[in-house]
C-alpha positions as CSV (number, residue, x, y, z in Angstrom):
1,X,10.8,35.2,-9.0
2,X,8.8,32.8,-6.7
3,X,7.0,30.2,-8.0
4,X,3.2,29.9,-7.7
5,X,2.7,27.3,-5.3
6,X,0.9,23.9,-7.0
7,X,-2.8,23.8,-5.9
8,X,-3.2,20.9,-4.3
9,X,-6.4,18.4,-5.1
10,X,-9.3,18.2,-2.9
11,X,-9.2,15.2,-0.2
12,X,-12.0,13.2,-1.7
13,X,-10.2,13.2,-5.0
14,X,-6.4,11.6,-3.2
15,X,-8.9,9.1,-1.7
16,X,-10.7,8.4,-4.6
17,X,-7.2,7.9,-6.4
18,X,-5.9,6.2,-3.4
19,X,-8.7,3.5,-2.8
20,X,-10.3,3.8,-6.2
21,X,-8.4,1.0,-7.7
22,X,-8.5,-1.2,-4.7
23,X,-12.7,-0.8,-4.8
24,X,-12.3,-1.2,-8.5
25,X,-10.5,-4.8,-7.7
26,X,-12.8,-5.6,-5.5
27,X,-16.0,-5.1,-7.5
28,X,-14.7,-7.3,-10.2
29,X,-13.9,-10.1,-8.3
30,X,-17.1,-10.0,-6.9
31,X,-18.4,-10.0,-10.2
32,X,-16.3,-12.7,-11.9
33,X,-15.3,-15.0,-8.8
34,X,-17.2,-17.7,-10.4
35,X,-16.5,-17.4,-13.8
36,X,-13.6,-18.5,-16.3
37,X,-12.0,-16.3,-18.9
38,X,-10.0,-18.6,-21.8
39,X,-7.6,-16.1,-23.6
40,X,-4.9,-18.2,-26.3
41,X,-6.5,-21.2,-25.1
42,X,-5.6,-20.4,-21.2
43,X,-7.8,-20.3,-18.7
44,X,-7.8,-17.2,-16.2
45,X,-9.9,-17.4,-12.7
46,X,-11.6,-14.3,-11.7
47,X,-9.0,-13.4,-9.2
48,X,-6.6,-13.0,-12.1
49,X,-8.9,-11.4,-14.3
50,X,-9.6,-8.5,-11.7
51,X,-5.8,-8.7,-11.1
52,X,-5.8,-7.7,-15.2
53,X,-8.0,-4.7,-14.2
54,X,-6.4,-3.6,-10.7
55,X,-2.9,-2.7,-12.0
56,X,-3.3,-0.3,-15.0
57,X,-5.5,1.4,-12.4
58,X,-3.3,1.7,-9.9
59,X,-0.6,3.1,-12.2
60,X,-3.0,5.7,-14.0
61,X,-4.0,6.2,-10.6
62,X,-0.6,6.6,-9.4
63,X,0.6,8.9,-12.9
64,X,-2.8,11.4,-11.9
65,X,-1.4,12.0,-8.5
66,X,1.8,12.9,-9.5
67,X,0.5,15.4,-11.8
68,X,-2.0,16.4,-9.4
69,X,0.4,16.9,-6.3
70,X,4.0,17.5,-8.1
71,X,5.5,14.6,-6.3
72,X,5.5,11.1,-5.1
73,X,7.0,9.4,-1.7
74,X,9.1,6.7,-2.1
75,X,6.9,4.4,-0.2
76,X,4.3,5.1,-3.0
77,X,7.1,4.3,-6.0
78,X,8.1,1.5,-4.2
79,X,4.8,-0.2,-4.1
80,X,3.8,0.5,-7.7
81,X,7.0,-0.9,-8.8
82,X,5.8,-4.4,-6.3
83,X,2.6,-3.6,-7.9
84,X,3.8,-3.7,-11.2
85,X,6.3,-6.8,-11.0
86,X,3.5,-8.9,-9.3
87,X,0.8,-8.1,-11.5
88,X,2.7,-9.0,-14.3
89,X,4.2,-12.8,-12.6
90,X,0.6,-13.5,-12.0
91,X,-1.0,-13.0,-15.3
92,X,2.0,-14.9,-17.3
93,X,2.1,-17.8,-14.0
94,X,-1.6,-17.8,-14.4
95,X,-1.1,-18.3,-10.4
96,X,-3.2,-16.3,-8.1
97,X,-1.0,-16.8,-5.0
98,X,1.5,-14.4,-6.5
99,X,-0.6,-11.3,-6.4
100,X,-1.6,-12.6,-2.5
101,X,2.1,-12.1,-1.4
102,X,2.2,-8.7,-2.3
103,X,1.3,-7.5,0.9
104,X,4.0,-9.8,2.0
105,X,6.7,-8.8,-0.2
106,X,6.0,-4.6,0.2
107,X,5.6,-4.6,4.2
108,X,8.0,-7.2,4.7
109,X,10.7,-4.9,2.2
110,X,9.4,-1.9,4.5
111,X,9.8,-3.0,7.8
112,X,13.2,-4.6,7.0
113,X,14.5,-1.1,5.4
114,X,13.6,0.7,8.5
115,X,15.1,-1.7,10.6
116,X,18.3,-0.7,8.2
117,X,17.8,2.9,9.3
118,X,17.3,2.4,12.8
119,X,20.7,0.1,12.6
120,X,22.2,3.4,11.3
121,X,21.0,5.6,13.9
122,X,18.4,6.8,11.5
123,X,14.9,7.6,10.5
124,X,14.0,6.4,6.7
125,X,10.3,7.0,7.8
126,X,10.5,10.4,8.8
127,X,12.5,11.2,5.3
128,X,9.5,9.7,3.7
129,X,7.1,11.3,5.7
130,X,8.6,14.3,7.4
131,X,6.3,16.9,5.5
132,X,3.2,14.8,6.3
133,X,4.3,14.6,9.9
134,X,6.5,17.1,11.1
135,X,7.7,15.4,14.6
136,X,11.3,15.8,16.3
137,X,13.9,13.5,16.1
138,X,12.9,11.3,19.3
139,X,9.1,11.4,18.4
140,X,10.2,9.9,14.5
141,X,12.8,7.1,16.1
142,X,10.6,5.9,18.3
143,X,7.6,5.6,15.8
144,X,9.9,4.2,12.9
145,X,10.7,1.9,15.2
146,X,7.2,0.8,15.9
147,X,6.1,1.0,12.2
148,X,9.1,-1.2,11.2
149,X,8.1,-4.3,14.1
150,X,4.3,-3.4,12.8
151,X,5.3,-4.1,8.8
152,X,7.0,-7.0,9.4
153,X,3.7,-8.2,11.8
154,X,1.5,-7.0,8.7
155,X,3.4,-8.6,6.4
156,X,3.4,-12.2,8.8
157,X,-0.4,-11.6,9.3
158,X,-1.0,-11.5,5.3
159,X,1.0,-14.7,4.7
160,X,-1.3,-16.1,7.5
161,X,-4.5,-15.4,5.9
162,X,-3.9,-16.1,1.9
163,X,-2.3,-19.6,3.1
164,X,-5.4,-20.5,5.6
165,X,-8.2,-19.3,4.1
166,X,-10.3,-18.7,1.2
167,X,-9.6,-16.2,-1.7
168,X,-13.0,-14.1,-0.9
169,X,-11.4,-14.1,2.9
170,X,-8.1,-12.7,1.2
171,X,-9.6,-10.1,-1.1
172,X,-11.7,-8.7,1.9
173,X,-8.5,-8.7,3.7
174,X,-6.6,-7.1,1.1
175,X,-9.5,-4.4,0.4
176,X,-11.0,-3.1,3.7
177,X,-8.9,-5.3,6.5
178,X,-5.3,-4.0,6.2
179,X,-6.9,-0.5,6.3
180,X,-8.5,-1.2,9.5
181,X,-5.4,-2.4,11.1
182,X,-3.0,0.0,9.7
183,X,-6.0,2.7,10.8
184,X,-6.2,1.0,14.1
185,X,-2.0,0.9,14.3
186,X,-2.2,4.8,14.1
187,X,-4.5,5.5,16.3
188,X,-2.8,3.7,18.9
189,X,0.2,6.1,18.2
190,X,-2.1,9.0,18.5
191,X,-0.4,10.2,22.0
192,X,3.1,9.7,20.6
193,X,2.5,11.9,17.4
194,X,0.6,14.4,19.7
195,X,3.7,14.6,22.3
196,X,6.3,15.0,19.8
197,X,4.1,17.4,17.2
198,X,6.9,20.1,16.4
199,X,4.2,21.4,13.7
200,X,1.3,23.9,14.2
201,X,-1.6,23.1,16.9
């Protein structure tokens, strides 16, 4: 008997779930930059207080896709767990600067593991994202390649700005600027998906 195939949600909703939290983080911090929270006689800035908020979103956000789509890439495991472990450090180091290498930590992890693949004569990012991208073997080589010097630039790039400038600079950067560049990043790869598309045109 064949199974019914798993309607899938609309795209507004993966966004929503997607950059939901991230918006989310970014409206509280706005909110409470300036203000101090004392909890047990500690002291929380605003940056760890929309911290506090960002990452049960992120995993209920996370949870509702996997019931919504059946399934998870690793990539998107990966980072909750980062997510998760970070979220966590900060709150009990009452330290902001943990939360700011996270960016760090998960591109850097990235770009090193697909360095690993390539080493092996393989593509980790097309077993990721092979159904996303259906491209031949050359095509996914060549861009894993690229994507694995481009998360360890992203990853150099984040500890630049959290160390040089200001934490509204950083949560701007975290919330709208590493989607420009990794938007920007695929877009300059346009031609090489479009050569080696093996999928319907």
């Amino acid at each position: 008997m064949t199974q019914t195939p798993r309607p899938q949600p609309s795209a507004l909703i993966k966004q929503l779930l997607e950059f939901g939290p991230l918006l989310v983080f970014l409206g509280v911090y706005l909110w409470m930059r300036d203000a101090t929270v004392t909890v047990g006689g500690r002291d929380y800035a605003g940056f760890v207080i929309a911290v506090v908020v960002f990452v049960p979103l992120q995993l209920a956000s996370t949870v509702a896709m996997r019931l919504l789509t059946g399934h998870l890439s690793r990539m998107q495991l990966t980072t909750l767990v980062m997510v998760l472990i970070l979220g966590l450090a900060t709150v009990l180091l009452n330290d902001e600067r943990v939360f700011k290498m996270k960016s760090t930590f998960i591109f850097g992890l990235f770009g090193i593991l697909l360095f690993i693949g390539l080493w092996r004569g393989q593509s980790w990012l097309a077993f990721v994202l092979d159904q996303a991208l259906p491209l031949d073997r050359e095509g996914w080589m060549i861009l894993t390649r690229r994507m694995a010097w481009f998360f360890l630039v992203f990853a150099a790039m984040n500890e630049v700005v959290w160390r040089n400038f200001s934490t509204d600079t950083y949560v701007l950067w975290d919330t709208f600027g590493q989607m420009a560049v990794m938007f920007v990043f695929l877009i300059g790869n346009y031609r090489l998906i479009e050569k080696h598309w093996t999928g319907e045109r």
